[in-house]
VOMI-365467 format. One record per atom (N, C-alpha, C, O): x, y, z. Coordinates in steps of 0.1 Angstrom, whole numbers, plus 5000, padded with zeros to 4 digits. Example, Ala and Ser with C-alpha at 12.3 -4.5 7.8 and 13.67 -1.06 7.14 Angstrom:
<tidos>
513249435078 512349555078 513249675078 514249675085 512849785071 513749895071 512950005079 513450115080 
</tidos>
This chain:
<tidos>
497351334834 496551224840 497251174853 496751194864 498151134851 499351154866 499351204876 499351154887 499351314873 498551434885 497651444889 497451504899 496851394883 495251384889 495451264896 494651254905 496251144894 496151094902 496651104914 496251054924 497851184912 498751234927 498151314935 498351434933 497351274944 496451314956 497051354964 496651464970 498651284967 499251324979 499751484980 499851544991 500151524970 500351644972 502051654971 502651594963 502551744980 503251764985 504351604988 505651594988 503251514990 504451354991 505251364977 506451374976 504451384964 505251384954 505851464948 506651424939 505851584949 506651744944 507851714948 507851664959 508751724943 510051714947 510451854949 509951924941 511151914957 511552044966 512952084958 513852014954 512752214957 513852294953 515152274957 515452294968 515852244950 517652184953 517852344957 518552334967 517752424955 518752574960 517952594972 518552674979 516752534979 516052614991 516452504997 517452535003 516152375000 516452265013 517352155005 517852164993 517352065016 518151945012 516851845006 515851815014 516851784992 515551734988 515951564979 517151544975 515251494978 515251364973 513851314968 512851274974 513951334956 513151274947 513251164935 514351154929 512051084933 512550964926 511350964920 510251024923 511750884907 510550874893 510950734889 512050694886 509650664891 509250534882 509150524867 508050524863 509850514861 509550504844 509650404839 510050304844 509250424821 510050324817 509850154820 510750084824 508650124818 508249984820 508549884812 507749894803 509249794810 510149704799 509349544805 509249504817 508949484795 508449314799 510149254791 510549274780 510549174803 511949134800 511348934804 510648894813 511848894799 512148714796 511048694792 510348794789 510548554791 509548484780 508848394791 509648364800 507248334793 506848254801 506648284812 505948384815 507148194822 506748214839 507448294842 507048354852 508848344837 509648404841 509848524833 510848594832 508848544829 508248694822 508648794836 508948734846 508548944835 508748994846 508849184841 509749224833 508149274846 508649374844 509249464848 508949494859 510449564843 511549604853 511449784846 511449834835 511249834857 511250004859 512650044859 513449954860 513150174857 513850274855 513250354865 512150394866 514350394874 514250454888 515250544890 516350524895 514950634885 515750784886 515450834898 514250864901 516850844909 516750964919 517551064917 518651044913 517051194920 517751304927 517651364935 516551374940 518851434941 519151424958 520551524958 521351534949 520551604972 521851674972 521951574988 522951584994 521151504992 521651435004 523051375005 523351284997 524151425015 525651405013 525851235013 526851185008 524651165020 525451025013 525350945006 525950845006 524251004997 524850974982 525850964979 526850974986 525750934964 526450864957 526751004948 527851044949 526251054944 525851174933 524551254935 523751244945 524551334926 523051424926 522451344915 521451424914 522351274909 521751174901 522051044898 522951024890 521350934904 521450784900 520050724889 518850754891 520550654881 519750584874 519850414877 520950354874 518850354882 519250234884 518050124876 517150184872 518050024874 516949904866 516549874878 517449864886 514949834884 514549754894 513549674888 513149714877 512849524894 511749504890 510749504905 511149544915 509449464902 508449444913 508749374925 508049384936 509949274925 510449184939 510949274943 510649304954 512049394934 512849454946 511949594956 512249644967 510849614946 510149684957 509349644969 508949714978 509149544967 508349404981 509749404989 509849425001 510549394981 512249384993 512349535001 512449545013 512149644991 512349725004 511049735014 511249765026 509649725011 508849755019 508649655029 507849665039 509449555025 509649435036 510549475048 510349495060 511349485040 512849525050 511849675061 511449665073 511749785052 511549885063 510149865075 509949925085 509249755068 508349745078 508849625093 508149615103 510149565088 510749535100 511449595105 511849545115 511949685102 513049795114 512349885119 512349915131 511449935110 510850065114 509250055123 508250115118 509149995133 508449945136 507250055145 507650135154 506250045144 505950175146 505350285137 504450375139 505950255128 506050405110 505050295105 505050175105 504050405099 502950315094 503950345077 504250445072 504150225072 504950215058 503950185045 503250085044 504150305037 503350315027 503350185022 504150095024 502150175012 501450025008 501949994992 501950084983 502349884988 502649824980 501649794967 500749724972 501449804957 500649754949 500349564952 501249484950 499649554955 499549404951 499749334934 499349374923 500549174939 500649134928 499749054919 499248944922 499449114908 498549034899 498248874899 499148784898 496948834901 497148674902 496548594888 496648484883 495648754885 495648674870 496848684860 497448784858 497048564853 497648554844 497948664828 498948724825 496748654821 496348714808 496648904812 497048974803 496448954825 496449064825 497749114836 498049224842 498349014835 499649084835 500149154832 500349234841 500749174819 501349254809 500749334799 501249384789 498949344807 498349434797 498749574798 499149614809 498649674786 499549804789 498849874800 499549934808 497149864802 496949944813 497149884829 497149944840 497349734827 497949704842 499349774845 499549844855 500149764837 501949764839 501849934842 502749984850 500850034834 500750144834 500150164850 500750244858 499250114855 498250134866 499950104878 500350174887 500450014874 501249974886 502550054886 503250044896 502950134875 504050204875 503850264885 504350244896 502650394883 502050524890 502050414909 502650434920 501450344907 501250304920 503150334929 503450414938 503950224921 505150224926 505650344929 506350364940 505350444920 506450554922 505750664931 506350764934 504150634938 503850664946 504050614963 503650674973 504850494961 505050384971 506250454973 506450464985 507350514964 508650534966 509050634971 510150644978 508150744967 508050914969 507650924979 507851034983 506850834987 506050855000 507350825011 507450875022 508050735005 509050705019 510150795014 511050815022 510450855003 511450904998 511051055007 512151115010 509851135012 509051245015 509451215029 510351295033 508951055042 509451025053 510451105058 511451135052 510151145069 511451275072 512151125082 513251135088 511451025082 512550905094 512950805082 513950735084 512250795072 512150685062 513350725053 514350655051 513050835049 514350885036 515550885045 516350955039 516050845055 517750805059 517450675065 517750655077 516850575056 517350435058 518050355049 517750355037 518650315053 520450275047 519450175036 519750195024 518550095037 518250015029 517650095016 518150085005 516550205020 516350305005 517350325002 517450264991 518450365005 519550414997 520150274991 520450284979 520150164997 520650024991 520050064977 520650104967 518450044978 517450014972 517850124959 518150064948 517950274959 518350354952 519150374939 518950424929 520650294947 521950294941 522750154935 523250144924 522650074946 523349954942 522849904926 521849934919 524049794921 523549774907 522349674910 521849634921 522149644900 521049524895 521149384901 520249314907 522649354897 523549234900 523549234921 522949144928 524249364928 523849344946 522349314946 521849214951 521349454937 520149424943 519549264946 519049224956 519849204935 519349094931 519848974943 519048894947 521048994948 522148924957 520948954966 519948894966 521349074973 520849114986 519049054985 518749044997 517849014975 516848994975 517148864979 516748834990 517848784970 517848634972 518848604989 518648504995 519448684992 519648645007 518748725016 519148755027 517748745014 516648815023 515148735024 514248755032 515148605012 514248585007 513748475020 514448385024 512448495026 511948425034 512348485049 511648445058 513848585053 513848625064 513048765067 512748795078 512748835057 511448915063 510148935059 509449025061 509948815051 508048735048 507748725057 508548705066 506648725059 505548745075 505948635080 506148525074 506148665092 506448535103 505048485107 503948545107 505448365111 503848315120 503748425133 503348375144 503948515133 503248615147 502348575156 502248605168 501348495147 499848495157 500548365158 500948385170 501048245155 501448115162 502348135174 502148065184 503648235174 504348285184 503348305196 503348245207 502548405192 501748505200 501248405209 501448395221 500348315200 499648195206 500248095219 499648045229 501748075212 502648025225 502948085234 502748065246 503448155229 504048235244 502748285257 502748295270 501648315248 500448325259 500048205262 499348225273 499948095260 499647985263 500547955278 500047925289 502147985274 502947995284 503048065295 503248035307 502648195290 502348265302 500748275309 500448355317 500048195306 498648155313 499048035321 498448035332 499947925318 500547825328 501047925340 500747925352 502048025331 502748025350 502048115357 501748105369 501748215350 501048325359 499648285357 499248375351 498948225358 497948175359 496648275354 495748295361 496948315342 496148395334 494948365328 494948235328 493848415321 492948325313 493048355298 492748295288 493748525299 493748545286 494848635285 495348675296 495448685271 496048795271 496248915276 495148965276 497048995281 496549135281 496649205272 497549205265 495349305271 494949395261 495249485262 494949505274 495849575259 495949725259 494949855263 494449915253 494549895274 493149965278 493550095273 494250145281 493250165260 493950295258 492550365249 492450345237 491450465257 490450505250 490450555236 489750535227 491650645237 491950725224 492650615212 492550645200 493250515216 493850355210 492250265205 492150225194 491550255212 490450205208 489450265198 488950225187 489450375203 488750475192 489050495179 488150495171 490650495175 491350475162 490950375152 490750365140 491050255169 491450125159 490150055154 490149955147 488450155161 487350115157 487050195145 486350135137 487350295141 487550385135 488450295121 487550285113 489350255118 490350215107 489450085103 488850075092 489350015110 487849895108 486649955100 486049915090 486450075107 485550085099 485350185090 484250235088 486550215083 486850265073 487450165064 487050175052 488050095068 488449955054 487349925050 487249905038 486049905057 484649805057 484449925044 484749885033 483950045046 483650115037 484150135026 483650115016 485150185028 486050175017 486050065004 485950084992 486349985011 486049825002 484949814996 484849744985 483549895004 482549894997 482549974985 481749954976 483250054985 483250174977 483850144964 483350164953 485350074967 485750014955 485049904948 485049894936 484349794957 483649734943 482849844936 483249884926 482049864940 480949994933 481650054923 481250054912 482750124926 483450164910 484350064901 484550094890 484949934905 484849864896 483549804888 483649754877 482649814894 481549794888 481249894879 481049854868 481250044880 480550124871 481450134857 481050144846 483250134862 484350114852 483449964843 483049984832 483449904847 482949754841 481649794831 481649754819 480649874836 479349944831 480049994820 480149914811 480650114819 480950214813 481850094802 481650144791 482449994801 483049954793 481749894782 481549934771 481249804788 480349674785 479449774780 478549704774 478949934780 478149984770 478650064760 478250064748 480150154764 480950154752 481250034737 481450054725 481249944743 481449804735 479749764732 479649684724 478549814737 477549784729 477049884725 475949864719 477650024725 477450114711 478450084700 478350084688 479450074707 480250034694 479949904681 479949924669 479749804687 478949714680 477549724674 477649684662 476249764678 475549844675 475749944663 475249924653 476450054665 477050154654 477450074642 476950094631 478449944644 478949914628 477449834623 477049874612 476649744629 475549664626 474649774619 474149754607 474349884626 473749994620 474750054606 474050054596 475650074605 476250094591 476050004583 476050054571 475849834582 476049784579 474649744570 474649714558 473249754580 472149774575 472049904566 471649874555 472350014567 472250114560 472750104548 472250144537 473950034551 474249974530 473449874523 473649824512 472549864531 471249744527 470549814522 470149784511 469949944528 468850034522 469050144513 470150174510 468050194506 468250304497 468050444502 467150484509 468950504497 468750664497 468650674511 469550624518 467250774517 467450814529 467050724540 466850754552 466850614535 466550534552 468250484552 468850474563 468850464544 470150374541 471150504550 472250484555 470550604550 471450734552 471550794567 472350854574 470050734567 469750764583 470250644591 470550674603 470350554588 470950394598 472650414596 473350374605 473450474582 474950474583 475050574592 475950524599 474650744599 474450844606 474450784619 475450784627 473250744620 472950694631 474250564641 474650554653 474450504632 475650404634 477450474636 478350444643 477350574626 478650684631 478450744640 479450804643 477250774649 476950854660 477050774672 477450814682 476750624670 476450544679 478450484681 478950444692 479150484669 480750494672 481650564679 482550524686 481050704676 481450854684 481450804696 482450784701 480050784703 479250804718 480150684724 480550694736 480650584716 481650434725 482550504728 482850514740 483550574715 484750604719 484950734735 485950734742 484150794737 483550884745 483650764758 484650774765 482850684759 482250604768 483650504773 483850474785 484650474760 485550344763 486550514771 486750484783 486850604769 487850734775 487450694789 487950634798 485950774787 485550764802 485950654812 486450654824 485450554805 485550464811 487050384819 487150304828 488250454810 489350454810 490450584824 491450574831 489250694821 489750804829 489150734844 489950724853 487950694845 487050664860 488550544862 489450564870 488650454855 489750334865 491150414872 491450394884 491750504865 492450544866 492750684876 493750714881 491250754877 491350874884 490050854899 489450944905 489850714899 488350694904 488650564913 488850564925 488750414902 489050364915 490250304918 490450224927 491150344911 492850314914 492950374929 493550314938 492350464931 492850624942 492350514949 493050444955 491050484948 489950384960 491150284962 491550304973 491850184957 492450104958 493650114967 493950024974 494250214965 494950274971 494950304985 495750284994 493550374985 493150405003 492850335009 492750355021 492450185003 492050075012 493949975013 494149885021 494750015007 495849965007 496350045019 496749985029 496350185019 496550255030 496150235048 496750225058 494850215044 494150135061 495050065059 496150095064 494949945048 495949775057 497349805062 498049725068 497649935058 498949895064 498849995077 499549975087 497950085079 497550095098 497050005100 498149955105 496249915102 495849805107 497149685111 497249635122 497849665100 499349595101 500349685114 501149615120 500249815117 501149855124 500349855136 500949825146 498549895139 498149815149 498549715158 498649715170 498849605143 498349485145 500049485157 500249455169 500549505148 502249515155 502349595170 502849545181 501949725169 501749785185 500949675195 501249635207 500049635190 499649505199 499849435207 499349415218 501249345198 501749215198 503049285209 503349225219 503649415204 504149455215 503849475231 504449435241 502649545229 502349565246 502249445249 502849435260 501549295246 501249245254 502749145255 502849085265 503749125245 505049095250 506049165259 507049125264 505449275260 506149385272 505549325287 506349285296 503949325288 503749275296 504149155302 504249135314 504249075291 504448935295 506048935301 506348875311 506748985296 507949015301 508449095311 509549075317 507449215316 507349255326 507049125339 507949095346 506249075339 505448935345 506548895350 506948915361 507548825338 508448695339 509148765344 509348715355 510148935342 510748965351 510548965369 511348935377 509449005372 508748975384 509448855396 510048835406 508548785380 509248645390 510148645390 510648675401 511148625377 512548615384 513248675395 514148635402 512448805398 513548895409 512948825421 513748795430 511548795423 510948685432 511748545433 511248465441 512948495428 513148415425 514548425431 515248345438 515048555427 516348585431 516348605447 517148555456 515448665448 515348725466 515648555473 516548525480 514548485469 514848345475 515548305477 515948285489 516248275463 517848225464 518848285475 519148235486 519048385470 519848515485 519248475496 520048425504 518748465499 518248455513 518648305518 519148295530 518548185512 518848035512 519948025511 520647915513 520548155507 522448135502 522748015496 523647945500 521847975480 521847885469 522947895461 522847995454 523947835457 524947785445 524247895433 524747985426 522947835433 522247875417 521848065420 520948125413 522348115428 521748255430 522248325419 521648385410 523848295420 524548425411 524148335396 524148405387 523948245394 523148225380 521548265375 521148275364 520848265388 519748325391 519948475389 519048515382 520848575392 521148715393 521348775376 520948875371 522448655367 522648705359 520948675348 520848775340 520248615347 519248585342 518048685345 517048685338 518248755354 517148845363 518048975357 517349075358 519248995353 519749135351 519449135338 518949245334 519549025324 519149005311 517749005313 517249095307 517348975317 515749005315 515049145318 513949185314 515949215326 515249345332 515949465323 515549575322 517449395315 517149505307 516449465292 516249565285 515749315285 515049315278 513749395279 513049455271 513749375291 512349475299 512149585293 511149625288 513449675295 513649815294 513749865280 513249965276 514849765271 514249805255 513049755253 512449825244 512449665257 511049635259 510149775255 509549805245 510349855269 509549985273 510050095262 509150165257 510750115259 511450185248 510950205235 510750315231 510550015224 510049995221 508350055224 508050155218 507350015231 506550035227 505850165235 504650185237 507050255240 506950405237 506750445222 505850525218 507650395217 507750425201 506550365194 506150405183 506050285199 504850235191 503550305195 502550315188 503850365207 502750435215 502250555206 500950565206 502950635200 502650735191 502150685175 502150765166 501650575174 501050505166 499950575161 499950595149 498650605173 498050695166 497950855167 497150905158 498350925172 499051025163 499351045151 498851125143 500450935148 500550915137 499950865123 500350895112 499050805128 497650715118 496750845119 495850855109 496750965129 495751105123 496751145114 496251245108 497851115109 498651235103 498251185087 497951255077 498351025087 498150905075 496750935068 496450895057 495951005079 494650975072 494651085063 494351035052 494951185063 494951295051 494251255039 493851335031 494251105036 493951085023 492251085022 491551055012 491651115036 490151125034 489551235031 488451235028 490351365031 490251475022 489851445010 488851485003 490951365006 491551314988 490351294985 489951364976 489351204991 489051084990 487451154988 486551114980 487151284996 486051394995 485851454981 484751474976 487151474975 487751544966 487551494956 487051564947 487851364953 487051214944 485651214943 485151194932 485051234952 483751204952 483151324945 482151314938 483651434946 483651594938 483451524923 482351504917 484751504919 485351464907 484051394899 483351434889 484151264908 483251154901 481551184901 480651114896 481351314908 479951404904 479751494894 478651534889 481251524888 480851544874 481151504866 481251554854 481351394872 481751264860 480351224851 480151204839 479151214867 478151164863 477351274856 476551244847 477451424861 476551494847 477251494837 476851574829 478451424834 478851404817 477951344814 477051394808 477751184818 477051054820 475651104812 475551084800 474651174821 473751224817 473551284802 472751254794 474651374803 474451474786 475151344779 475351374767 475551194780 475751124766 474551064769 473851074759 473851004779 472450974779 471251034769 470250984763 471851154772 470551254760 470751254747 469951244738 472251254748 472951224730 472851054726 472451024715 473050994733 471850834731 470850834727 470550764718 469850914732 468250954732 468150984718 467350924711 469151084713 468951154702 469051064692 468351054682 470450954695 470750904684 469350754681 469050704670 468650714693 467950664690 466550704689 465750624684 
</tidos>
């Protein structure tokens, strides 16, 4: 069942130790550890690896669900640019926290989350995966609690807001600058409106998963009420209602599988791919916020060198403090440009991400003959009533 849910392919096969240099990791082993609020559950995270800076060709380490938010935190601030595989979200209901098929749905998720950057041909040599990998229980937990609040989303859009506010005072702007990039627009109308759909797509199979339960559960109830009358009657009507009610048991348990296989091979995957847009959309959102701080910085450098020439010429006290302010700004400038070179290949890279709309064709295959099962217990309903 595992495998049918592993779409990605090749992200999760782990590669032959005698042919390349390879790094693979497995999620296991789901344990609910403390009592109450502070309930919590912690994975077993086996890697193997002939990568030389390791530690070994095999570590076993304990993690729970914070420390995997810690690494996908950490790498989506360094790696800026790299659209970084998407995190399971955390449960907000209460009661279904610790049910076996949540803790089970969210393993598979994880160790899909881990294998994907563990696959990263830029991602698998970041010093933090390897933190994340190796260190005990006791650093991890250190290193979470001194990380805690410095890489949670910053107010971005309140920065963003200032700083353009600022730079519409001096440069006498009315708005931002946007980024004019056809094949950048095209993408980014394109991922919009693929989340839109997508989202539509997953309510619809939470809904049919929901269907498929709520009539499993009213043949099953049904079936025993029907046995139950049948020990009321005699002979053959009594014989035909206990039949009928064991048939009507059969057709639930059928119905509660299915219903079990569609969440898991149907709309988990859906869930997933709309997790996948958010985080191109998030690295968008980031290439964005870059260009137009490049520009704005381009601008301010401007003036200052406008500012320098003045000075020099007036032969001002404040020039050589004017000089050194205009040489820090112009090379902020230049890792500036550097930066959102690197972000520039964004979509390139978001064609490379999409792969999963193949998957996603491939699903829709699946869940077509899901529905002529659907059909043939429809007829065997027919029969039993």
């Amino acid at each position: 069942m595992e495998q049918e849910r592993s779409m990605t392919g090749s992200l999760l096969s782990p590669r032959s130790p005698s042919s390349q240099p390879y790094l693979s990791v497995s999620v296991t082993d789901p344990v609910k550890l403390g009592n109450g609020v502070q309930a919590y559950i912690s994975y077993r995270v086996i890697t193997k690896t002939n990568f030389p800076e390791y530690q070994g060709p095999e570590k076993i380490v304990i993690r729970r669900y914070s420390d995997f938010v810690w690494l996908h935190d950490r790498l989506f601030e360094k790696y800026k640019g790299i659209f970084i595989p998407s995190i399971p979200e955390k449960n907000a209901v209460e009661k279904f926290r610790f049910s076996a098929e949540f803790i089970e749905m969210r393993r598979q998720a994880l160790d899909i989350f881990v294998n994907q950057i563990a696959s990263h041909h830029e991602l698998q040599k970041s010093e933090d995966l390897r933190t994340f990998l190796q260190v005990e229980e006791e650093t991890m937990e250190r290193l979470r609690s001194h990380d805690s609040g410095i890489f949670k989303k910053k107010p971005a859009d309140l920065m963003q807001m200032f700083k353009s506010k600022v730079s519409d005072i001096v440069l006498g702007k009315e708005k931002p600058v946007e980024e004019s990039n056809p094949e950048y627009e095209k993408l980014k109308h394109y991922i919009f409106e693929l989340e839109n759909h997508l989202t539509e797509a997953q309510k619809h199979a939470f809904r049919l998963v929901k269907r498929h339960r709520e009539l499993g559960q009213a043949l099953s109830d049904f079936g025993k009420a029907a046995k139950l009358l049948g020990a009321c009657e005699e002979k053959a009507v009594g014989k035909g209602f206990s039949e009928m009610g064991a048939k009507s048991e059969m057709l639930s348990i059928k119905l509660q599988k299915e219903a079990h296989e569609l969440l898991l091979n149907f709309e988990e995957p859906l869930k997933d791919y709309v997790r996948a847009v958010q985080s191109i959309k998030a690295t968008i959102a980031e290439r964005a916020n870059a260009f137009r701080q490049q520009c704005e910085l381009a601008e301010t450098t401007k003036l200052k060198e406008i500012n320098l020439d003045r000075l020099v010429l007036m032969r001002s006290d404040k020039a050589a403090e004017a000089e050194v302010e205009y040489k820090e700004l112009k090379a902020a400038s230049t890792f500036g440009k550097w930066g959102c070179r690197r972000m520039a290949k964004s979509p390139s890279q978001a064609r490379g991400s999409l792969g999963f709309v193949n998957d996603y064709v491939l699903l829709q295959q699946q869940h077509a003959s899901v529905v002529v099962s659907n059909s043939q217990h429809q007829d065997c309903l027919n029969m039993v009533l």
